[in-house]
C-alpha positions as CSV (number, residue, x, y, z in Angstrom):
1,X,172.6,-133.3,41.1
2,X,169.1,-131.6,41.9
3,X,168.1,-129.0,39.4
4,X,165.1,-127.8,41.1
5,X,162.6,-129.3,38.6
6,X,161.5,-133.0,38.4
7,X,159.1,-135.3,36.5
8,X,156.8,-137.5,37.2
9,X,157.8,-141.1,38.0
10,X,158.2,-143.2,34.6
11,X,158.0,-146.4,36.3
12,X,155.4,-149.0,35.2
13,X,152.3,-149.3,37.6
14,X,152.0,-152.5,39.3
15,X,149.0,-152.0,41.3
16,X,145.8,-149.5,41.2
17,X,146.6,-148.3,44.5
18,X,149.1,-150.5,46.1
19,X,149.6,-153.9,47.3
20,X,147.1,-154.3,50.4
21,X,144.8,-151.9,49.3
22,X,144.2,-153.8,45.9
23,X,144.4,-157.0,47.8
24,X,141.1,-156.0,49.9
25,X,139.2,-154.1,47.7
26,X,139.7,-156.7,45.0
27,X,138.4,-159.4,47.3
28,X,140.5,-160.1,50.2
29,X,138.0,-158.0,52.3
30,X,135.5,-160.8,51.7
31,X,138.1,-163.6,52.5
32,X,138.2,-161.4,55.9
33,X,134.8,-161.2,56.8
34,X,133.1,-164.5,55.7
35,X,134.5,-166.5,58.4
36,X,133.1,-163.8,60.6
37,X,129.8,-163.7,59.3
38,X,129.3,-167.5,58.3
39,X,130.4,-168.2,62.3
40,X,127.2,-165.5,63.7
41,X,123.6,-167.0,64.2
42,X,121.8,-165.2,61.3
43,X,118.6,-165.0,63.1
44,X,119.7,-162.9,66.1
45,X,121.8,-160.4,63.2
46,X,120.1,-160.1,60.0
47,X,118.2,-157.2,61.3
48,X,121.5,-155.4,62.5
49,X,123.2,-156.5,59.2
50,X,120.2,-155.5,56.9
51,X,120.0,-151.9,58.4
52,X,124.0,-152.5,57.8
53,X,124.0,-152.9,54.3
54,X,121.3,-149.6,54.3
55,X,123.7,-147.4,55.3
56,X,127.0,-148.7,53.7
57,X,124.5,-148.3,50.3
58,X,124.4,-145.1,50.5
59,X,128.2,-144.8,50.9
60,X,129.3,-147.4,48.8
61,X,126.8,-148.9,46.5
62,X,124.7,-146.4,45.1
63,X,127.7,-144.0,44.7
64,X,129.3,-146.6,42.5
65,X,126.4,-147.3,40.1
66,X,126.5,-142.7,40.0
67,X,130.5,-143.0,39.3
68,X,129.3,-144.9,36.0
69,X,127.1,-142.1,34.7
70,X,129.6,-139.8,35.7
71,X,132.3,-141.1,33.0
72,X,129.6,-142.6,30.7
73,X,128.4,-139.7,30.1
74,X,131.3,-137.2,29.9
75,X,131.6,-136.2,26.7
76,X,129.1,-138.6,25.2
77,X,128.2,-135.9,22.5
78,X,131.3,-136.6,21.4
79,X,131.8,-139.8,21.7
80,X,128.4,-141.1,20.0
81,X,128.4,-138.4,17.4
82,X,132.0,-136.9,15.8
83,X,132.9,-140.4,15.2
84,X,136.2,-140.0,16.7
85,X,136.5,-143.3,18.5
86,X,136.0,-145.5,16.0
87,X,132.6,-147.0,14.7
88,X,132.4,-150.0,16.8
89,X,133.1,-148.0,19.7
90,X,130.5,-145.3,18.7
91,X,127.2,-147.8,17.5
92,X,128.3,-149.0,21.6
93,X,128.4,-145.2,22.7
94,X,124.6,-144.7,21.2
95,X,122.7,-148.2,22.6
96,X,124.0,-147.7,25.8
97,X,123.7,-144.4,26.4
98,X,120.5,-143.4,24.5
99,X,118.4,-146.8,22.9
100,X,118.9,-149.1,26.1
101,X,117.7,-146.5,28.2
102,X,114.9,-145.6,26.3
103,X,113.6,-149.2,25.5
104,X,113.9,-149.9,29.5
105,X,112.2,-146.6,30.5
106,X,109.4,-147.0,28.2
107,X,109.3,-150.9,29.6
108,X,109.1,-149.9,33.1
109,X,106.4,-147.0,32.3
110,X,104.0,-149.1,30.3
111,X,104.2,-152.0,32.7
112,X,103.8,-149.1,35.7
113,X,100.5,-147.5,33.8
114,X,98.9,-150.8,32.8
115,X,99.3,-152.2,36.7
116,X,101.2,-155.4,35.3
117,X,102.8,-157.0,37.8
118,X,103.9,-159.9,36.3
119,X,105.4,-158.0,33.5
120,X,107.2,-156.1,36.3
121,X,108.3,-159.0,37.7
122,X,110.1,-160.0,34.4
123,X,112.0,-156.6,34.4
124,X,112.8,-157.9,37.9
125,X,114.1,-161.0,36.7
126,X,116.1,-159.5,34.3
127,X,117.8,-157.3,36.7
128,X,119.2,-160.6,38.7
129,X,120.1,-162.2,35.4
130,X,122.1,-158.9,34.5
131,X,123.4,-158.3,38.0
132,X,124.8,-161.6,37.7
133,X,126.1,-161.1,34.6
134,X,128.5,-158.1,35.5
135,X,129.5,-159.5,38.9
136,X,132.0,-162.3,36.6
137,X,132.2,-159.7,33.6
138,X,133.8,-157.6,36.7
139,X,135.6,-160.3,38.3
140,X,137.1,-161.4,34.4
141,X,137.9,-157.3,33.7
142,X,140.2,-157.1,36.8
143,X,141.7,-160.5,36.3
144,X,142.9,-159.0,33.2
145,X,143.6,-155.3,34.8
146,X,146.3,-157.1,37.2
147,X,147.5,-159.3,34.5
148,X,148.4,-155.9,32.5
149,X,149.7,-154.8,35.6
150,X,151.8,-157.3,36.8
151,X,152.5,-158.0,32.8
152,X,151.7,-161.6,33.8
153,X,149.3,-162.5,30.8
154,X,147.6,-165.7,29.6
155,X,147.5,-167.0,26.5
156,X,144.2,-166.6,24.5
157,X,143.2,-170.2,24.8
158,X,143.8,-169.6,28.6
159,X,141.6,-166.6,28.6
160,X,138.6,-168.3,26.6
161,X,138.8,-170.8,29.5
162,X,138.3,-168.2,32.3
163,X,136.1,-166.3,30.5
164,X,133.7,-169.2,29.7
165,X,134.0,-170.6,33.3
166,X,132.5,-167.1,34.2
167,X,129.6,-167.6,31.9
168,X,128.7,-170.6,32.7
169,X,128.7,-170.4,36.9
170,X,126.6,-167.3,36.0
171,X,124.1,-169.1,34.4
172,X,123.9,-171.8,36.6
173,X,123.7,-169.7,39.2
174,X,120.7,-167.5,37.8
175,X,119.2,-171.1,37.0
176,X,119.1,-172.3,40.3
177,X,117.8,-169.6,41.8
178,X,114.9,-169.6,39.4
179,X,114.3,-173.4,40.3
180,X,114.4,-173.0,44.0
181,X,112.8,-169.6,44.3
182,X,109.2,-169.7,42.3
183,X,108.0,-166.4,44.3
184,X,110.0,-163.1,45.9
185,X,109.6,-159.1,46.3
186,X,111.2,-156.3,45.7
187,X,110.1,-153.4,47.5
188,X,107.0,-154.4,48.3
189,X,106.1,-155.6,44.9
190,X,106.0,-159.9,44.5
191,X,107.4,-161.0,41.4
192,X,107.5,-165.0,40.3
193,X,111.0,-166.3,39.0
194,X,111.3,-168.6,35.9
195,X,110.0,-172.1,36.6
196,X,113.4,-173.8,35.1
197,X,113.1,-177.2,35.1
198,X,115.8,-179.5,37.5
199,X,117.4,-181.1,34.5
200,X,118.8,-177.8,32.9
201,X,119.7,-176.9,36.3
202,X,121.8,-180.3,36.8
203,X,123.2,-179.8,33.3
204,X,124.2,-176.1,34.2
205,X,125.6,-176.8,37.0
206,X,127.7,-179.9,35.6
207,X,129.3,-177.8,33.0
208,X,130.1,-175.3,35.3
209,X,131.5,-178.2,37.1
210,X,133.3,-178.8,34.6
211,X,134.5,-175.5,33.4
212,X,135.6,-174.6,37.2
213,X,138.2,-177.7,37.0
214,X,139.6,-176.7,33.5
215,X,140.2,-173.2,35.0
216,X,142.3,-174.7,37.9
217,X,144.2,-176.4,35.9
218,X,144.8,-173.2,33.4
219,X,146.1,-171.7,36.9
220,X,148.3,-174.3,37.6
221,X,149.6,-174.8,34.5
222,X,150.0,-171.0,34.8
223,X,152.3,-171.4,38.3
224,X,153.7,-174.1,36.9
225,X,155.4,-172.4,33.8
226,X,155.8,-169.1,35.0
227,X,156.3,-169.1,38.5
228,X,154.0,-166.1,39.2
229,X,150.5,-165.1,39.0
230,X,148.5,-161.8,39.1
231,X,147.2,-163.4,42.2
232,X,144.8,-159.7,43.1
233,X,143.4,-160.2,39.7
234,X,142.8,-164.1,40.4
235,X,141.4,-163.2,43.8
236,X,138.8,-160.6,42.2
237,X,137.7,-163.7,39.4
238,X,137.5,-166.0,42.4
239,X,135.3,-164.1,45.2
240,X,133.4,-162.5,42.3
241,X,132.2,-165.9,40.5
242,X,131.8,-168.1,43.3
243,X,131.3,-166.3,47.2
244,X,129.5,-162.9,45.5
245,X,127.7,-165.5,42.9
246,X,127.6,-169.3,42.8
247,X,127.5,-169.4,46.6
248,X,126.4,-166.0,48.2
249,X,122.9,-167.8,49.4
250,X,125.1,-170.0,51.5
251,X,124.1,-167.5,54.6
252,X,121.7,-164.6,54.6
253,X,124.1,-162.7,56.4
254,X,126.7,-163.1,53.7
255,X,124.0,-162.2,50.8
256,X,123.2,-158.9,52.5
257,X,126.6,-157.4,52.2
258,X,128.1,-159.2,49.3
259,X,126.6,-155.8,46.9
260,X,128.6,-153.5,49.4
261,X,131.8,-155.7,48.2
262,X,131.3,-156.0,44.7
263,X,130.8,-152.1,45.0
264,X,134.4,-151.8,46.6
265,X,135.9,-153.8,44.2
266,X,134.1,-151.8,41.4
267,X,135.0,-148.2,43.1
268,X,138.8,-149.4,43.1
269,X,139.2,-149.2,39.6
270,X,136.8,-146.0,39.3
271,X,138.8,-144.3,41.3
272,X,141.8,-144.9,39.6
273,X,140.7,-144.3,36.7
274,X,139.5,-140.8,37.7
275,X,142.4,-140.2,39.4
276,X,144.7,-140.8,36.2
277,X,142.4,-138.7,34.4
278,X,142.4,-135.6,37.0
279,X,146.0,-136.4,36.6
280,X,146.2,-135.6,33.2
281,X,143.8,-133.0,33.2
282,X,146.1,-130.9,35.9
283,X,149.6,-132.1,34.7
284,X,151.8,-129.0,34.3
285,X,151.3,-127.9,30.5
286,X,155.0,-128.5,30.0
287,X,155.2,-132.2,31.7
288,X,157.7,-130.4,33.8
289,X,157.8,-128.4,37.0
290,X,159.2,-127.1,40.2
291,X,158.2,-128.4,43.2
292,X,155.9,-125.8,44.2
293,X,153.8,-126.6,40.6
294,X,153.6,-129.9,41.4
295,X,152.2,-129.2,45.0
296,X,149.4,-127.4,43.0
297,X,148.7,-130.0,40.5
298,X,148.3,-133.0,43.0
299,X,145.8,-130.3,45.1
300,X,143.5,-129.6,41.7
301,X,143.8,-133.5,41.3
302,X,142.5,-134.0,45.1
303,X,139.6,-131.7,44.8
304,X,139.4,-133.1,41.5
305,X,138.9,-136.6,42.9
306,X,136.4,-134.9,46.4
307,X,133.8,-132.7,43.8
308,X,134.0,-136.3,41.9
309,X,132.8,-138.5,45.0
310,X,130.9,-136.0,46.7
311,X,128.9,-135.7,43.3
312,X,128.6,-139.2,43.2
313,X,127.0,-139.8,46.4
314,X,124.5,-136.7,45.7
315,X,123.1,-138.5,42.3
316,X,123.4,-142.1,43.8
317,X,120.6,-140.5,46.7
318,X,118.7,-138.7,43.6
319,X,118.5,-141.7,42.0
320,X,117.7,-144.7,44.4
321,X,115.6,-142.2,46.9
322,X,115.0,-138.7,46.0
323,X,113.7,-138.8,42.7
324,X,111.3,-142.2,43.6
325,X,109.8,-141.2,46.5
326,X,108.7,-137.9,45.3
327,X,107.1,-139.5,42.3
328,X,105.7,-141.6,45.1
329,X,104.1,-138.6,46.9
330,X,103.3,-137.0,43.6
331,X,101.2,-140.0,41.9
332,X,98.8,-142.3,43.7
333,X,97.6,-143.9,41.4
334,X,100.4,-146.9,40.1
335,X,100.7,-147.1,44.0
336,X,96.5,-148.4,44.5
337,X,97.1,-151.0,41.5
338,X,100.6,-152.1,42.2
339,X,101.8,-151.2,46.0
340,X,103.9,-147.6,47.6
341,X,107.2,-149.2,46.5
342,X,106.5,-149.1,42.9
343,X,108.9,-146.4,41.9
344,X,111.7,-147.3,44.3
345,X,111.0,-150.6,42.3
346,X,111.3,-149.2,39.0
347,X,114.3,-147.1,40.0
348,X,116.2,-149.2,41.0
349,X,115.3,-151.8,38.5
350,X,116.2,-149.5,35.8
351,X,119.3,-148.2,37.2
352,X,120.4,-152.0,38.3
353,X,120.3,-152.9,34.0
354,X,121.3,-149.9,32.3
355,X,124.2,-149.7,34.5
356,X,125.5,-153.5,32.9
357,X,125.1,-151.4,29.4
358,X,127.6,-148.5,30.3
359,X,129.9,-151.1,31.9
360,X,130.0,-153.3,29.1
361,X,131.2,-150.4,26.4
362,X,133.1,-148.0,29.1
363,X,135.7,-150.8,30.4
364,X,136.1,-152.7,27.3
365,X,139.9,-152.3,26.4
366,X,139.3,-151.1,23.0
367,X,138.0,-147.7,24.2
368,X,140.2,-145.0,24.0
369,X,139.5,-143.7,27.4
370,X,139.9,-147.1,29.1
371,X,143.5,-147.3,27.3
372,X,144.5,-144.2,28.6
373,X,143.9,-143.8,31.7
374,X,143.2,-147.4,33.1
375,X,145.9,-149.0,31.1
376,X,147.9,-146.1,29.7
């Protein structure tokens, strides 16, 4: 019998969004579009795909790096200060959000005011290596988001296995492209890579070799036993590690738009997770409601979740654009000793590694917000 008042769906969450939506924002987008892009000639389209990846970064990339200050920093007075989240969680709070960002800024400035390009170019360097680094730390995250999900979990032994496999095609990865690349640019600005010797890159890429195989045959074993796999979470730890990492200089095309992806897959779970907050932020006071409250709790929650976004895409500009190029027109000087890209350089340099830092301590399971409203 209906009583005019209902409550919101207890049912356990399978999926962020839903079946096909978490399937291609979690990677099966890039399954989609690889044999596309792998079957163009990349000399008559890297132009068209380069401009691209331009636009889709103001849409999709830069917001997501914004979304991360957004919830870093919501808050983070109290978070790194009243001490109600736990120490560990807290001594996490104040590096990332206040000593990482200092150290890096004061980096990047003396490096700017002294015209060292070379030390520049380490900061560089250090942006690939950290880049890399929370491609498979994302990948590993939403293997174990769908595995919470789905409430299809692996053992710890099982996890170690997956999560060292992610390590150690990272490193190799970074490795190689130190050996085979001695010289690029960034903006303008040349940096030199690492001059890694070709036996540590043989022996990185052997044990990643090796770890790859032993994480098969987790998954198999996995099948085997249970039937069922959080197959979305093994697709993000699969396109993330090997296609966006391990492999994405396997076409030029395919290396321009592999950040657009990994910025999907990343904006998936931000979005939930802003969504579950708004959620609980507009729920009616009671946990009750007619319809009519209901109706105006899912509106706040949709304007909610537009402000968010729209806020997101205003900072991401600010902060990969707005605010470099008018310290560009402002000083001339870094620009005569170092080149006009120097502060899109730094920018994006800086934003590139502290955003690992907020990653590392917003998403870990242990955080009180994470718990709630990614896994609660």
């Amino acid at each position: 019998m209906q009583t005019g008042t209902r409550t919101q769906s207890s049912a356990p969450r399978r999926y962020l969004f839903g079946p096909v939506r978490d399937f291609l924002t979690f990677g099966g987008s890039s399954l989609v579009l690889l044999p596309v892009v792998l079957a163009l000639p990349a000399d008559r389209f890297v132009a068209t795909f380069a401009f691209a990846a331009l636009l889709l970064a103001h849409v999709i990339n830069h917001p997501h790096f914004a979304h991360s200050y957004q919830i870093f920093y919501r808050g983070f007075a109290k978070k790194a200060f009243a001490g109600s989240i736990g120490r560990e969680m807290q001594l996490r709070y104040l590096f990332a959000g206040i000593v990482a960002p200092a150290l890096l800024a004061l980096f990047l400035v003396t490096a700017v005011a002294a015209g060292e390009v070379r030390t520049l170019g380490y900061a560089a360097n250090a942006m690939a290596l950290f880049v890399g680094w929370h491609y498979v730390k994302q990948g590993y995250g939403l293997l174990m988001v769908d595995c919470a999900l789905k409430k299809r979990f692996f053992g710890d032994r099982d996890k170690k296995v997956l999560l060292v496999n992610s390590y150690a095609v990272w490193l190799s990865a970074w490795a190689y492209g130190n050996a085979k690349i001695s010289k690029t640019s960034l903006w303008g600005i040349e940096y030199f890579t690492f001059a890694i010797p070709e036996w540590i890159v043989f022996v990185g890429i052997a044990i990643a070799s090796i770890t790859s195989a032993l994480t098969l045959a987790v998954l198999v074993q996995g099948f085997r036993e249970r039937g069922q796999l959080p197959w979305n979470g093994i697709l993000a730890y699969f396109v993330s590690i090997y296609l966006w990492l391990a492999f994405v200089s396997v076409n030029p095309l395919w290396l321009l738009i592999t950040p657009a992806l990994h910025s999907l897959q990343y904006l998936a779970v931000v979005w939930r997770f802003e969504t579950n907050y708004a959620t609980a932020l507009n729920a009616p006071a009671s946990g009750t409601a007619d319809e009519k409250g209901w109706n105006s709790s899912r509106n706040r929650v949709r304007l909610h979740i537009l402000v968010f976004v729209m806020i997101g895409a205003v900072a991401g500009f600010i902060g990969f654009w707005g605010a470099p190029l008018l310290l560009t027109a402002a000083a001339e000087a870094p620009q005569k000793a170092l080149g006009a890209g120097v502060f899109l350089f730094s920018a994006w340099v800086f934003i590139n590694v502290h955003h690992y830092f907020m990653d590392n301590v917003m998403w870990r399971r242990n955080n009180p917000d994470t718990k709630l409203y990614l896994f609660g």
